[in-house]
N, C-alpha and C positions, 0 to 999 in steps of 0.2 A: 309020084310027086306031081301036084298039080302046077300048070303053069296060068298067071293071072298078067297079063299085058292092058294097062290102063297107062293114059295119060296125065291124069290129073288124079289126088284125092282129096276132096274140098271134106271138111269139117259139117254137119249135119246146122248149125248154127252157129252165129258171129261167139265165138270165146269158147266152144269147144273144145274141149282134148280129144287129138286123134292116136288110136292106140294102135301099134304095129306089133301084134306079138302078144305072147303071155309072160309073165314072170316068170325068169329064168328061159326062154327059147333064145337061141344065138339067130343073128339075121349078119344073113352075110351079102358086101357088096361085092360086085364083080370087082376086078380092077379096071382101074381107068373110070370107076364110075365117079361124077362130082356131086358133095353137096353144099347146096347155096344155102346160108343159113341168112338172116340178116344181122346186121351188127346190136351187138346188145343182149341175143337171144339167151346167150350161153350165160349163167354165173358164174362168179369163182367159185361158189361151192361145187356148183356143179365139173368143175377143172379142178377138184381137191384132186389130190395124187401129185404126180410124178411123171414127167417125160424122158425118157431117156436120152440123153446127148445125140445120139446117132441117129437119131428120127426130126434131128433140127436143123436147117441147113445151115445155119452159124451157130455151131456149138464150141466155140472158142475163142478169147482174147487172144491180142500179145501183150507181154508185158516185156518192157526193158528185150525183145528178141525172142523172149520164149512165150511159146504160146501155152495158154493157162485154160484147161476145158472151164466152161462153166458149171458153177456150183462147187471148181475146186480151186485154191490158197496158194497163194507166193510170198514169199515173205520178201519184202522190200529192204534193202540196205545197202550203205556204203561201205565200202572198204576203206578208210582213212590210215594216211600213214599216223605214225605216233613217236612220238620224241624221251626217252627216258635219261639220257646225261649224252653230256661231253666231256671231249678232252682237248685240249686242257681246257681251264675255266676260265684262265688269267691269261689274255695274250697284249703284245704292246702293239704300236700305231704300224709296224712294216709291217707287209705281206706274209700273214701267220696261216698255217693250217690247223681248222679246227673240225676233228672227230665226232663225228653226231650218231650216236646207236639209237634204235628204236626198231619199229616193227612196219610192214607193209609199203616199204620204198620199192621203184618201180625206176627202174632203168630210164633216162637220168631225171631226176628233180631236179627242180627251182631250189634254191636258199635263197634266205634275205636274213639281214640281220635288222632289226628295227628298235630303234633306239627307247629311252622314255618319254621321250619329247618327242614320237611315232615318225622321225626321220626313217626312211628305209633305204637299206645299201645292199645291192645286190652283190653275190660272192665273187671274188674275180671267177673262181669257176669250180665244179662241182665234180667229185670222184665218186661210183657208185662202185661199192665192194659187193655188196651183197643186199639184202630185202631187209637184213638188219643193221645196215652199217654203210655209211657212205662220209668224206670227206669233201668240207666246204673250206676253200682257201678267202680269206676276208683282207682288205686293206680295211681299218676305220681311223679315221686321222685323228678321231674323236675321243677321250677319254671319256666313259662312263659305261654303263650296263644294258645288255642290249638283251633283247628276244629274240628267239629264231622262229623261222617260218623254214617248213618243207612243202612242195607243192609238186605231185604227180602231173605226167601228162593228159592223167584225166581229169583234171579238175580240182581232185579231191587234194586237201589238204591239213595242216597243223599246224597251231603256232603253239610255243611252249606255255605251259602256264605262268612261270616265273623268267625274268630277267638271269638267263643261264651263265650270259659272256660277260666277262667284264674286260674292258680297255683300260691298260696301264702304263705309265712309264716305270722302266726299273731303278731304284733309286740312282739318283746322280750323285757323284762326288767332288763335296765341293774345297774337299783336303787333298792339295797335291799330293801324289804318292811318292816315294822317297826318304828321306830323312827326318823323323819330327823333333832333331837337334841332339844334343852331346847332353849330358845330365851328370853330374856327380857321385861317384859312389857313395851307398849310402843313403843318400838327399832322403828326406820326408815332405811330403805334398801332391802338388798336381804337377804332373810331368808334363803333360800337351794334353789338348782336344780336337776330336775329328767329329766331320760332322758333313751327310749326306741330305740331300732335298730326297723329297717322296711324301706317301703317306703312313705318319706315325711308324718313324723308322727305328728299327730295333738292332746295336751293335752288337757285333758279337767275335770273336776269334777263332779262324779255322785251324789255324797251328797251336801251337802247344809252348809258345816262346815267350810270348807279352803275359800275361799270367801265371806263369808255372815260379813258383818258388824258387826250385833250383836255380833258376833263368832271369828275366828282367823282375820280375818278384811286383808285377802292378796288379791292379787292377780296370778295369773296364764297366764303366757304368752304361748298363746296356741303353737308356733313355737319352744320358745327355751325351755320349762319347766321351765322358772326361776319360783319363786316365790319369789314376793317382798312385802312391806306394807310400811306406811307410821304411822303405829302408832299400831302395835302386839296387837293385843287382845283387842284393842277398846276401851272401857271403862271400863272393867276388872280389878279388883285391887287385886286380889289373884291366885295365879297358877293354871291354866287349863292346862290339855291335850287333845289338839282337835285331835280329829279321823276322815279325810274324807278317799274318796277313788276319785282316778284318773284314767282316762281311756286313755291308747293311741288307737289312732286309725289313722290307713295307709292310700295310697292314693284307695285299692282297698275295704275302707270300713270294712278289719277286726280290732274288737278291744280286748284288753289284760286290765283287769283291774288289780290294786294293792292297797291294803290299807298301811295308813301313817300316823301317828301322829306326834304333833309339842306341845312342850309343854311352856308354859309361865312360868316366873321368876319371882317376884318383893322381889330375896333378894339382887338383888343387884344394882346397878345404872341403868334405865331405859336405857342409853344411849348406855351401853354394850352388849355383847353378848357372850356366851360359848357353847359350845357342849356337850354333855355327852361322 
C-alpha cells in the first residue's frame, strides 16, 4: 500500500468536483481525524437515513421524570379521581356523614360541597377508606342541592356532574302528639286532622290500630291528614283508647314519626261527638 502525505488538494478549477476514490472503495479515517466542512454543504438528502440514538450526545428527553429516547412515544395523562354515588343523598342542616365511592382517591383528599348558587363549604373533615371510597362529614345550614368536588394532593380533581346532595329538614309536627280527643261509638265523619310542615308531605300509619277494621275502623288521608270513619270503633260496644302512631314523610323521603290516641265513648248518643 502506497503512502501519499500531501497538505492541501485544491480542485484543478474554480467549481470542480474533487473525487477521492472509485465507486464502491471504503476510505477510512484514522481516529481522532477532523472534518471541517462548511455550513450549508451537506443536504438533507444528502443526511437521508438514520442515526442511531447512541451516536448523539442528547439522545433523550424527560418527560413528566422519565426519560423518553428520541424518535420514541409517552403517552401523557392524568389520573383523575372520579365520583359514581353517595350515601345517603338526603341529609339535614347537623353535622351529617356522607359516603362518596368512586375510583382514583389518594390518601387524604379535599371535599367541598358547592351549592347552585356556586357557594362552596368545605367538609368539616375527610375519611379516606380506600382508592374507592372515602367519607366527607359536611355541616350545610343551607337547604338545597349541592355538588361535590374531590381534590387529590396532586392537583388532580372532580366535581360531580349532577347536584348529588340534597339538604333537608325532616318534616316538623305541628299536631301535638298525645290525645286527638274522645269520639262516640259508632260516630260517622271526620274524627281529627294532623298535619306536619316539610315538602309535600305524605301521612301514613306504622301501626296497625288507626285503620284496621277490627280496631278504631278510620281512615287516613294520606295528602290532607284528615282522618275520617264511617262507623268509630267498629263493632266495639265499650270505650277504647286506641294508640297508633303516624309517620309524615316529604318529597326527599325523610320521615318524623308521632304517637296518638283516640278514644271511644258509648255514654253518650252514638251520633255525637266531644273532645276532652
Amino acid at each position: 500500500m502506497s503512502t501519499l502525505e500531501v497538505n492541501k488538494i485544491i480542485p484543478q478549477g474554480s467549481g470542480t468536483a474533487l473525487q477521492i476514490g472509485e465507486n464502491g472503495d471504503t476510505i477510512t479515517l484514522p481516529a481522532g481525524t477532523t472534518i471541517t466542512l462548511p455550513n450549508g454543504s451537506i443536504t438533507n438528502d444528502e443526511l437521508a437515513g438514520s442515526i442511531a440514538n447512541a451516536k448523539l450526545a442528547n439522545s433523550s428527553i424527560t418527560i413528566n421524570g422519565s426519560a423518553v429516547a428520541l424518535g420514541g412515544s409517552v403517552t401523557i395523562g392524568e389520573t383523575k379521581p372520579t365520583i359514581s354515588s353517595i350515601l345517603p343523598t338526603v341529609i339535614e342542616n347537623t353535622a351529617s356523614d356522607v359516603v362518596i365511592t368512586g375510583t382514583n382517591f389518594v390518601s387524604v383528599p379535599t371535599v367541598d360541597a358547592i351549592s347552585t348558587t356556586g357557594a362552596i363549604t368545605p367538609a368539616n373533615s375527610v375519611t379516606y377508606t380506600s382508592a374507592t371510597s372515602i367519607t366527607a362529614n359536611f355541616t350545610l345550614g343551607t337547604d338545597g342541592t349541592y355538588y361535590l368536588r374531590v381534590e387529590n394532593s396532586d392537583g388532580n380533581a372532580v366535581r360531580s356532574g349532577s347536584a348529588l346532595l340534597t339538604v333537608s329538614d325532616v318534616p316538623a309536627w305541628t299536631t301535638s302528639s298525645g290525645s286527638l280527643g274522645t269520639i262516640a261509638g259508632n260516630f260517622s265523619g271526620t274524627v281529627a286532622t294532623v298535619a306536619a310542615t316539610g315538602d309535600t308531605i305524605a301521612y301514613t300509619e306504622t301501626t296497625n290500630v288507626l285503620t284496621n277494621a277490627g280496631q278504631a275502623n278510620c281512615s287516613l288521608n294520606s295528602s290532607t291528614g284528615a282522618i275520617t270513619t264511617s262507623d268509630f270503633g267498629g263493632s266495639a260496644t265499650s270505650a277504647t283508647t286506641y294508640s297508633f302512631t303516624l309517620r309524615a314523610t316529604d318529597a326527599q323521603g325523610q320521615t318524623s314519626d308521632r304517637n296518638f290516641t283516640l278514644t271511644s265513648s258509648y255514654e253518650i248518643d252514638s251520633s255525637g261527638r266531644f273532645d276532652q
